[in-house]
C-alpha positions in Angstrom: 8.9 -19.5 22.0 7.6 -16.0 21.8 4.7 -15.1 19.0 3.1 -12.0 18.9 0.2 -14.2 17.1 0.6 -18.1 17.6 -3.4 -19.5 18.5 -3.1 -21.4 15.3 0.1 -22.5 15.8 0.3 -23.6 19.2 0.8 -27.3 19.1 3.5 -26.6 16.4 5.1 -23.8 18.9 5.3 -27.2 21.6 6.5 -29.5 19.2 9.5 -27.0 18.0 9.6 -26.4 22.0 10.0 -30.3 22.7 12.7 -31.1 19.7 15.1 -27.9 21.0 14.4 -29.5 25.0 15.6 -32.7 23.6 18.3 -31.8 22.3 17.2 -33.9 18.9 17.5 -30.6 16.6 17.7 -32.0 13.0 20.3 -30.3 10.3 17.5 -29.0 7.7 14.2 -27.9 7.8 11.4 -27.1 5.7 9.0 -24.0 6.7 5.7 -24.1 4.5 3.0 -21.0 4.9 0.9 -18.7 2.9 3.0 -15.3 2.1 0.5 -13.5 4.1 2.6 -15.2 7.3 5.9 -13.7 8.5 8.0 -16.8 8.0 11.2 -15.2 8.8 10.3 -14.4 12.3 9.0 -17.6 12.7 12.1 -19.2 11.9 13.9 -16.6 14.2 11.5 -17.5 17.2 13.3 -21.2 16.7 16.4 -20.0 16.3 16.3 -17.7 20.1 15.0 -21.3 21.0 17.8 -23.3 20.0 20.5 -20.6 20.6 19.4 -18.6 23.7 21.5 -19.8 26.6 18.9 -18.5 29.3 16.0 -19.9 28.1 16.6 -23.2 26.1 13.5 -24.0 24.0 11.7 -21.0 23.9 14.5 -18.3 24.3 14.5 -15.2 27.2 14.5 -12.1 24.7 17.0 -10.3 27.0 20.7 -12.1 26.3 22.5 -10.5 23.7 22.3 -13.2 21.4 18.2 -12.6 21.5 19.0 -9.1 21.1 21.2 -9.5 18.1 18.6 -12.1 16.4 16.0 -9.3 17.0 18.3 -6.5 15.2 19.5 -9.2 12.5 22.9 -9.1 13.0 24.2 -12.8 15.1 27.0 -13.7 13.8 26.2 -17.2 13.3 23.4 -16.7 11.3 23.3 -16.4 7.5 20.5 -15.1 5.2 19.9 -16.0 1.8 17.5 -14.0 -0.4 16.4 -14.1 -3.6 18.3 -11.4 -6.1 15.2 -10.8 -8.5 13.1 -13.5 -9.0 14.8 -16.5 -7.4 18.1 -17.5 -5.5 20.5 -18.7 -7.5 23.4 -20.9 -7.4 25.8 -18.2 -6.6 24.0 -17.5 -3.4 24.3 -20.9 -2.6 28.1 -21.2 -3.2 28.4 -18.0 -1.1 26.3 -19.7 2.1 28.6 -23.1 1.9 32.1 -21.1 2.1 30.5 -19.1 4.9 29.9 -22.6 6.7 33.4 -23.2 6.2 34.4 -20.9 9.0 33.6 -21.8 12.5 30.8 -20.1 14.4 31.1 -18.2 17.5 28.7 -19.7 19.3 27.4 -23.6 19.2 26.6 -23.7 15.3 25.5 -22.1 12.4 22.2 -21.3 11.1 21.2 -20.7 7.6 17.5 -19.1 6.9 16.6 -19.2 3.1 13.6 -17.4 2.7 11.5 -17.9 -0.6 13.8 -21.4 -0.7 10.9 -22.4 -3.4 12.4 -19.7 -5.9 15.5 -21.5 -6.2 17.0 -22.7 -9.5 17.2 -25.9 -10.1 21.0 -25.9 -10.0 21.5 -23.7 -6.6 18.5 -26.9 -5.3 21.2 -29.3 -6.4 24.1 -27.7 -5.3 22.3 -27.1 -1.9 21.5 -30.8 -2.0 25.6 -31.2 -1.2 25.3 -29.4 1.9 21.6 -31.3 3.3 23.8 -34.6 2.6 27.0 -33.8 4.6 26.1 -30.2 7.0 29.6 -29.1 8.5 29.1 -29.8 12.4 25.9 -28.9 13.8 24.4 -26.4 11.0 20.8 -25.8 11.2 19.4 -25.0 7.9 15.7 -23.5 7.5 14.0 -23.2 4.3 10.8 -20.8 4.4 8.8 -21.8 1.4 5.2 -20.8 0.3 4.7 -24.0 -1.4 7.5 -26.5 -1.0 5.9 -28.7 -3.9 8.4 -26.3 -6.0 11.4 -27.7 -3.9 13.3 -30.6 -5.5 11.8 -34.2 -3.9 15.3 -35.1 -3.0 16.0 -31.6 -1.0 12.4 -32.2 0.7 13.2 -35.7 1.7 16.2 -34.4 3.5 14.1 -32.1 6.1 12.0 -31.9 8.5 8.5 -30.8 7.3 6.4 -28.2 9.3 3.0 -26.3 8.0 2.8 -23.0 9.3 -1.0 -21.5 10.0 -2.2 -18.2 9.2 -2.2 -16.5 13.0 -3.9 -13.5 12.5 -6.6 -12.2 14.9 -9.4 -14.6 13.9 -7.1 -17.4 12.2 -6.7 -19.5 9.5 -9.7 -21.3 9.7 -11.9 -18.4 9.5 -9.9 -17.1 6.6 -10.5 -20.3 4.5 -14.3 -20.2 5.8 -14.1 -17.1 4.0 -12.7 -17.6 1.3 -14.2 -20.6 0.5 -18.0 -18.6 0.6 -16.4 -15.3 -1.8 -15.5 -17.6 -4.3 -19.0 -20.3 -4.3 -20.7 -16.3 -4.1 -18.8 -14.6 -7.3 -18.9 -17.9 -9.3 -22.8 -17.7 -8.9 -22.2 -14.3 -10.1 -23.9 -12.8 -6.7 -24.6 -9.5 -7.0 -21.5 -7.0 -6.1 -22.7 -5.3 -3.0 -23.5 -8.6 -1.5 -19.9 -9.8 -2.4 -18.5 -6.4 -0.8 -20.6 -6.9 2.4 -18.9 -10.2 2.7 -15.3 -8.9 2.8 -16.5 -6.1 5.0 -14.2 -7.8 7.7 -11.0 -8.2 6.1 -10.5 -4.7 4.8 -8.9 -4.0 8.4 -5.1 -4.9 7.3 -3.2 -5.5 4.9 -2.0 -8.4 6.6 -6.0 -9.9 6.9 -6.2 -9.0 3.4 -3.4 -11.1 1.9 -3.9 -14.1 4.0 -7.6 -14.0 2.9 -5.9 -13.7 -0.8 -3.7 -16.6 0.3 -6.5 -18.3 1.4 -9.1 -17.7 -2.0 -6.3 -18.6 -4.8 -5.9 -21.9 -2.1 -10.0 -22.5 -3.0 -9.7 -21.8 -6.3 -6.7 -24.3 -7.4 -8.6 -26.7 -4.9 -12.0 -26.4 -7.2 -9.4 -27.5 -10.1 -8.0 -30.4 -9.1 -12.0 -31.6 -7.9 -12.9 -30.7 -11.4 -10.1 -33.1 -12.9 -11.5 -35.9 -10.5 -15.3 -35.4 -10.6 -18.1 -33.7 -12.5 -17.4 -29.9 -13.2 -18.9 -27.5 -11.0 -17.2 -24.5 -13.0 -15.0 -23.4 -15.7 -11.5 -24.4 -15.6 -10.9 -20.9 -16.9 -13.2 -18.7 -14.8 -11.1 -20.4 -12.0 -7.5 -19.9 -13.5 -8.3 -16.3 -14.3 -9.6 -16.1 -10.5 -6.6 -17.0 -9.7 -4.5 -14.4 -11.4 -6.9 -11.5 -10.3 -6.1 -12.9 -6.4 -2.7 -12.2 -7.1 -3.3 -9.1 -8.9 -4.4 -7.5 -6.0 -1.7 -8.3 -3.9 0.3 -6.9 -6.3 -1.4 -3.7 -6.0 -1.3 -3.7 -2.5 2.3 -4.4 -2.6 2.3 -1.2 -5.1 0.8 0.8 -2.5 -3.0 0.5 -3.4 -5.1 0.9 -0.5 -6.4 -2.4 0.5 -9.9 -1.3 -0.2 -9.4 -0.2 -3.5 -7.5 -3.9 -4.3 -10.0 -5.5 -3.4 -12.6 -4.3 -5.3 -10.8 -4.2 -8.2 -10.8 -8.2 -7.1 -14.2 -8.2 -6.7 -15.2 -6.9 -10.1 -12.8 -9.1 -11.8 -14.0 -12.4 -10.3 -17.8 -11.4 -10.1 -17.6 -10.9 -13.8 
């Protein structure tokens, strides 16, 4: 399968590989990964895997149904989206009539991006079509934390964890993460804090998967509190948290990625 980015990801990217090979493609699965990862094309690189007739597995990114995944318009594949804040049972209702009508190719394929923004009655409804998929429908569920998915819809499909694959990985990421946070809880000064993120002011994309990464720390240093001896505040943590996302809000606003951060800085270096 074809990744611009997939180090972190490469025994996943052979697993995926193997299943499609194998011809044991289950009906439903579940995508989990921070938002800084681009899920969707993830779940497109399977798709040109399972699809592609040149190239079974990993897909040839010449056919015309490559092509047509690339421009997102195959016929056989339907997105769901949330409208506002979350998908809602409508959307679901409008996916299963589409499934009614037979695909041109092989099957259909479904991609439900922020699937953990769904109701609680669109999760149920859905549940309908995990128990009894018409003929060989793939269904893909990108989440960002699929704890927010119903048990009964996660027990139906196949789990995967997808790793931040940006240029020095995930593991880096939480290395650094993991460092900001002991530093601006020990209320380090803020030029030393600013020094430390000096590497992940480079793109927007570093910068929210190291914001993926730090509210990750944070709730971590929560649930260690509720099983140990403190080490911090439970509410210098929480309202870490919500600065994290505060800045990737602004960034999403168009505030430069420097600028976001520092307003992080000062918020969690108190």
């Amino acid at each position: 399968m074809y990744f611009e980015h997939h180090e972190s990801n490469e025994n996943l990217i052979k697993r995926l590989e193997a299943i499609v090979r194998s011809g044991k493609i289950s009906h439903a699965y579940i995508f989990e990964a921070p938002g800084s990862v681009d899920k969707k094309s993830f779940a497109e690189s399977f798709v040109k895997g399972i699809l592609c007739p040149e190239n079974r597995g990993e897909g040839c990114k010449r056919c015309s149904i490559c092509n047509k995944i690339d421009h997102g318009n195959h016929e056989d594949i339907i997105y769901i989206a949330a409208q506002g804040n979350s998908i809602k049972d409508a959307d679901i209702i409008a996916m299963q009539d589409r499934l009614k009508i037979k695909p041109f190719g092989e099957r259909n394929i479904v991609i439900v991006e922020n699937s953990d923004t769904m109701t609680l009655r669109a999760q149920n409804r859905l549940l309908k079509t995990l128990e009894e998929p018409p003929g060989n429908t793939v269904i893909i569920l990108l989440s960002e934390n699929m704890k927010n998915l119903a048990q009964t819809v996660q027990s139906r499909c196949v789990k995967f964890r997808i790793h931040y694959f940006g240029s020095d990985g995930y593991d880096f990421m939480m290395e650094k993460a993991m460092k900001t946070a002991d530093m601006a809880l020990e209320r380090k000064p803020f030029y030393q804090l600013k020094a430390e993120l000096s590497d992940v002011v480079g793109s927007k994309e570093d910068a929210a998967a190291f914001l993926d990464c730090l509210q990750i720390v944070y709730r971590n240093m929560i649930l260690e509190n509720k099983n140990k001896i403190a080490r911090y505040k439970e509410q210098d943590l929480m309202d870490s948290i919500h600065a994290a996302e505060a800045a990737r809000r602004q960034m999403k606003a168009g505030v430069s990625v420097g600028n976001a951060l520092k307003n992080l800085l000062l918020k969690i270096g108190g």
